[in-house]
C-alpha positions in Angstrom: 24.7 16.2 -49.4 28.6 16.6 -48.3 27.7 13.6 -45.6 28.2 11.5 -48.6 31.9 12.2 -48.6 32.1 10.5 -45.3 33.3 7.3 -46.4 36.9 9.2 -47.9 39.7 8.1 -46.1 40.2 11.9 -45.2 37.1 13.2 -45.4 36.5 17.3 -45.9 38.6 19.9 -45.1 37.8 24.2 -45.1 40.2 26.0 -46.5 40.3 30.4 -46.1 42.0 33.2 -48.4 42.1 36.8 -48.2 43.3 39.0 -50.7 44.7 42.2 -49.2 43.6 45.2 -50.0 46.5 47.3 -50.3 47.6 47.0 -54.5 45.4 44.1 -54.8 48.4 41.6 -53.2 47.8 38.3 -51.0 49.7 36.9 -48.9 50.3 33.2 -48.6 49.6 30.8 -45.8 49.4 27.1 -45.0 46.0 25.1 -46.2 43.4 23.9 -45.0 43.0 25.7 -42.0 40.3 23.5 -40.7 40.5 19.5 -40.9 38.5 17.0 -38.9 41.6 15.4 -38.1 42.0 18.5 -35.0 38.5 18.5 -33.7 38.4 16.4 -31.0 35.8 13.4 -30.6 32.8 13.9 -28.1 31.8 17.3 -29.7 29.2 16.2 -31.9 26.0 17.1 -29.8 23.1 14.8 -31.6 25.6 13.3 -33.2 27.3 10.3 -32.5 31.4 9.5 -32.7 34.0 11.5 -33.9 33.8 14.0 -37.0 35.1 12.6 -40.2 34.3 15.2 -42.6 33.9 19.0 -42.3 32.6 20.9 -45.4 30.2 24.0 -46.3 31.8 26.8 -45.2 30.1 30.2 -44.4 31.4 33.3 -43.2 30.7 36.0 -41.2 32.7 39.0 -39.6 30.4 40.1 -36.1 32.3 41.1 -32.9 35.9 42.2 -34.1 36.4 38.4 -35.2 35.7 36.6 -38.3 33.4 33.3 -37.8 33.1 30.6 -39.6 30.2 28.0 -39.8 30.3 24.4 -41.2 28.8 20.8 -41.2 30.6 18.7 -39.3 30.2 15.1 -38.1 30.2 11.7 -40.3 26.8 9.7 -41.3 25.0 12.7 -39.6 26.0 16.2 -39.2 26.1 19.2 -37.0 26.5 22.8 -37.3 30.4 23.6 -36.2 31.8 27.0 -35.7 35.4 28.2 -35.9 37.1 31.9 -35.2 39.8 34.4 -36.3 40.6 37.7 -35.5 42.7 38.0 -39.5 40.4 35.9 -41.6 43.4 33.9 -42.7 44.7 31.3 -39.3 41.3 29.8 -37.6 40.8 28.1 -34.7 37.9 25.4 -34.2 35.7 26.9 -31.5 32.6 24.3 -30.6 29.1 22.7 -31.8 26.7 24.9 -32.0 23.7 23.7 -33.4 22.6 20.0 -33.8 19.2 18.1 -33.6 17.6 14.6 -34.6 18.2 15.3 -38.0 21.4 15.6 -40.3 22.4 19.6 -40.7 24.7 21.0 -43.3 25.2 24.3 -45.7 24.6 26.5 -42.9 24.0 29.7 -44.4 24.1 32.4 -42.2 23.6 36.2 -42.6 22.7 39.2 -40.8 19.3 41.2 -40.9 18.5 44.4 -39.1 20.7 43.9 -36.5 20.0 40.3 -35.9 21.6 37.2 -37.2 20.1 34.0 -38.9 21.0 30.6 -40.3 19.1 28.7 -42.4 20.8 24.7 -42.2 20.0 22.2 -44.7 17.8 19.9 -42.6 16.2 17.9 -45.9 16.0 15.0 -43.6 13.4 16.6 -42.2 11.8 17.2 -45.4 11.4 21.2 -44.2 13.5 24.4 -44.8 14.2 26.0 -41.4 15.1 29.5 -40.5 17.3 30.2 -36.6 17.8 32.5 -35.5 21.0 33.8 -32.7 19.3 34.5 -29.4 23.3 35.0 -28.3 25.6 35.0 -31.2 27.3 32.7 -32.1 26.4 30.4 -30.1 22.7 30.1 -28.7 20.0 29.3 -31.6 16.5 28.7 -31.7 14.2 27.4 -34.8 12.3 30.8 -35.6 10.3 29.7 -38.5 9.6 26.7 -40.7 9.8 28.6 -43.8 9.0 25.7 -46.7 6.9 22.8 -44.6 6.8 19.5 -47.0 9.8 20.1 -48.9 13.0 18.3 -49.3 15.1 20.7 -50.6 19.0 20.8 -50.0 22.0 23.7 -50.4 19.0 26.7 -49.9 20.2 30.3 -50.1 18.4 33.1 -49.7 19.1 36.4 -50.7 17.3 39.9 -50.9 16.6 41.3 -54.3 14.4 44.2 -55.6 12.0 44.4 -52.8 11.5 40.1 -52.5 13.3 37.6 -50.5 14.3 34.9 -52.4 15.1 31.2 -51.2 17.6 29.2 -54.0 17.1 25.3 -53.1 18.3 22.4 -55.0 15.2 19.5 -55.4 16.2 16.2 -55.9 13.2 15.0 -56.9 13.2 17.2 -60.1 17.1 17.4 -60.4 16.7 21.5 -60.4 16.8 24.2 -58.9 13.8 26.0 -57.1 13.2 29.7 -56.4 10.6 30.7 -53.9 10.0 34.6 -53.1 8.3 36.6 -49.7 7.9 40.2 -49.2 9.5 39.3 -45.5 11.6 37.5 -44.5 9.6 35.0 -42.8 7.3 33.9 -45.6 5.1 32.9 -46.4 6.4 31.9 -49.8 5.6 31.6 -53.3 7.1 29.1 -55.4 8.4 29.9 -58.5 6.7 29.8 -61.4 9.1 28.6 -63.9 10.3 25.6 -61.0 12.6 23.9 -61.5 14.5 27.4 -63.4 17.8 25.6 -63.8 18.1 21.5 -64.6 20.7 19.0 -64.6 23.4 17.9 -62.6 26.0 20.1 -64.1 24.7 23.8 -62.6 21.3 23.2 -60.7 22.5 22.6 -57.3 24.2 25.9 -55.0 27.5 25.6 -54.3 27.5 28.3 -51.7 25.6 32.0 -51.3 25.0 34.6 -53.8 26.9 37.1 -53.7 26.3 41.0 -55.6 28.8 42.0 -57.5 29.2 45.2 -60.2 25.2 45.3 -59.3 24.5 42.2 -60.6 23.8 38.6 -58.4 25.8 36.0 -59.2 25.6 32.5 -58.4 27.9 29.6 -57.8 27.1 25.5 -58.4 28.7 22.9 -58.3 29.3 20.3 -61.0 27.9 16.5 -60.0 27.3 14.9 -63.4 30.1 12.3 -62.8 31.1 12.4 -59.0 29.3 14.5 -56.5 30.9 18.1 -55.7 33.3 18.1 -58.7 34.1 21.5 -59.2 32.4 25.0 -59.0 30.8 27.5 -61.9 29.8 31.0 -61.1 27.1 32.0 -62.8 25.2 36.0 -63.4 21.4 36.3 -63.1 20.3 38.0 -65.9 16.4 37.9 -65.2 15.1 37.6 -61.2 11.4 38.4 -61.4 8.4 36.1 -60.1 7.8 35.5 -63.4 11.2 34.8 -65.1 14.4 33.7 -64.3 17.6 33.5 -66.1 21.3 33.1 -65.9 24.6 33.0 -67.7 27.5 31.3 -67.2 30.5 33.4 -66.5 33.3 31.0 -65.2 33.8 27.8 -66.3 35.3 26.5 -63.8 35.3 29.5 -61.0 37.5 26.7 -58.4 38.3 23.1 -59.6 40.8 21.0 -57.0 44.1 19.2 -58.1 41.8 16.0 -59.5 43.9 13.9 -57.2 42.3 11.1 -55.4 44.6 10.6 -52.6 46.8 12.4 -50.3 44.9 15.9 -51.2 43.1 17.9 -49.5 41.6 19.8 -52.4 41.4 16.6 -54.8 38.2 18.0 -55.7 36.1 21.3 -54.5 32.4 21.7 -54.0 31.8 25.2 -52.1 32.5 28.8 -51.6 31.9 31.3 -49.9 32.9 35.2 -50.2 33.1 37.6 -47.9 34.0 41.1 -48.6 36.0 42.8 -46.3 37.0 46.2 -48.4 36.5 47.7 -51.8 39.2 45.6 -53.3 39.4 42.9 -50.6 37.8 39.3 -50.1 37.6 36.2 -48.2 36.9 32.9 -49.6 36.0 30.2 -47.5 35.8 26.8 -49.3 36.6 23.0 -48.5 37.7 20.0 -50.4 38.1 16.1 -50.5 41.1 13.9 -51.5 38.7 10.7 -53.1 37.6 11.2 -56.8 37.8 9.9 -59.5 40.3 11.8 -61.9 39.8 12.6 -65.2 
């Protein structure tokens, strides 16, 4: 979990792009955009102290603005929220959603009109699904959609007809599909669990996104330090059946490798948003403690 990362002297940082779309160009601008270091102590809800870490960007654009959810906090973490009318200069907004348990990777999305979060809450060895009774700020627990399970980093995405949940299992070191007809479940586990093992590409490293008409999937590389870098990743085979993937970017993000005084010493999560045919957003954060090469 990013709440590991904690205990760096300066913890986790989100960091935004946007690419225009005019030509293809960018624009530069001043990383990260969002540290702990500005979000002032006493926010926390559940949670105790003042944030030393922020981490797991996801993004949304919903009311003219684009929003931004992440974990923050520091042994235990809540749901924060941020805002920007451009996508690329944010401003930290408030908590809003914490409970008894640590929360993280809070990946939202929109369905019929309606939006949703599903937080990693593995602490309470269940997968939850909110949803916004007054977005972005008022949730409520809708439905426990895996009871029993410990799973971290879930994403779902819908897919030829199924809904499909993409959680990392510790206890098998892989990562687990499970698939509904609705959103709501109930769901079916996989078959072929755990489809992808080993620390180097089993755990999510942010949501899938489609792309050319083809998923593709991003993870994040722990077999020497946790959160080392990111691989994207196409799905080849989705059925309830099969499963399959190749590896398409080796690394999609890696950070500088520094251990201090970075902010992007090493990089653990994205997330894309597209905002026109030729234009996206990435979303990601970073950490200034590991161990280089």
């Amino acid at each position: 979990m990013a709440g590991r990362l904690a205990s760096t002297a300066d913890g986790h940082r989100l960091n935004s792009t946007i690419q225009a779309a005019a030509e293809g160009g960018g624009r530069d601008f001043s990383n990260p955009v969002i540290s702990h270091e500005n979000i002032p102590e006493g926010v926390l809800g559940h949670v105790k102290g003042r944030a030393m870490l922020c981490a797991d960007p996801f993004l949304v654009a919903a009311n003219d603005q684009f929003h931004m959810f992440f974990e923050m906090g520091n042994q235990k973490g809540a749901i924060g929220h941020a805002v920007s009318a451009d996508g690329l200069d944010w401003r930290f907004d408030q908590v809003v959603l914490s409970c008894d348990v640590h929360m993280s990777y809070p990946h939202v999305f929109e369905h019929e009109g309606e939006f949703y979060m599903i937080p990693e809450t593995v602490n309470a060895n269940q997968v939850r699904l909110y949803r916004a009774r007054n977005f972005p700020y008022d949730w409520e627990l809708d439905t426990v959609l895996l009871p029993n399970q410990p799973l971290a980093d879930t994403s779902i995405v819908y897919w030829e007809g199924q809904w499909w949940l993409f959680s990392y299992d510790h206890r098998k070191n892989g990562l687990c599909l499970f698939h509904s007809e609705n959103l709501r479940g109930p769901y079916t586990p996989h078959s072929g669990n755990p489809v992808v093992a080993g620390a180097a590409t089993a755990r999510n490293a942010g949501r899938l996104i489609v792309h050319e008409g083809a998923l593709h999937r991003f993870s994040q590389d722990c077999v020497t330090i946790y959160g080392k870098m990111i691989r994207c990743h196409r799905v080849t085979v989705l059925t309830i059946q099969d499963y399959a993937e190749e590896t398409i970017r080796d690394p999609f993000l890696r950070g500088s490798g520094r251990r201090y005084g970075a902010w992007n010493g090493k990089m653990h999560h994205i997330d894309l948003l597209q905002v026109g045919e030729n234009a996206w957003i990435a979303a990601v954060d970073g950490a200034d403690a590991v161990v280089p090469d």
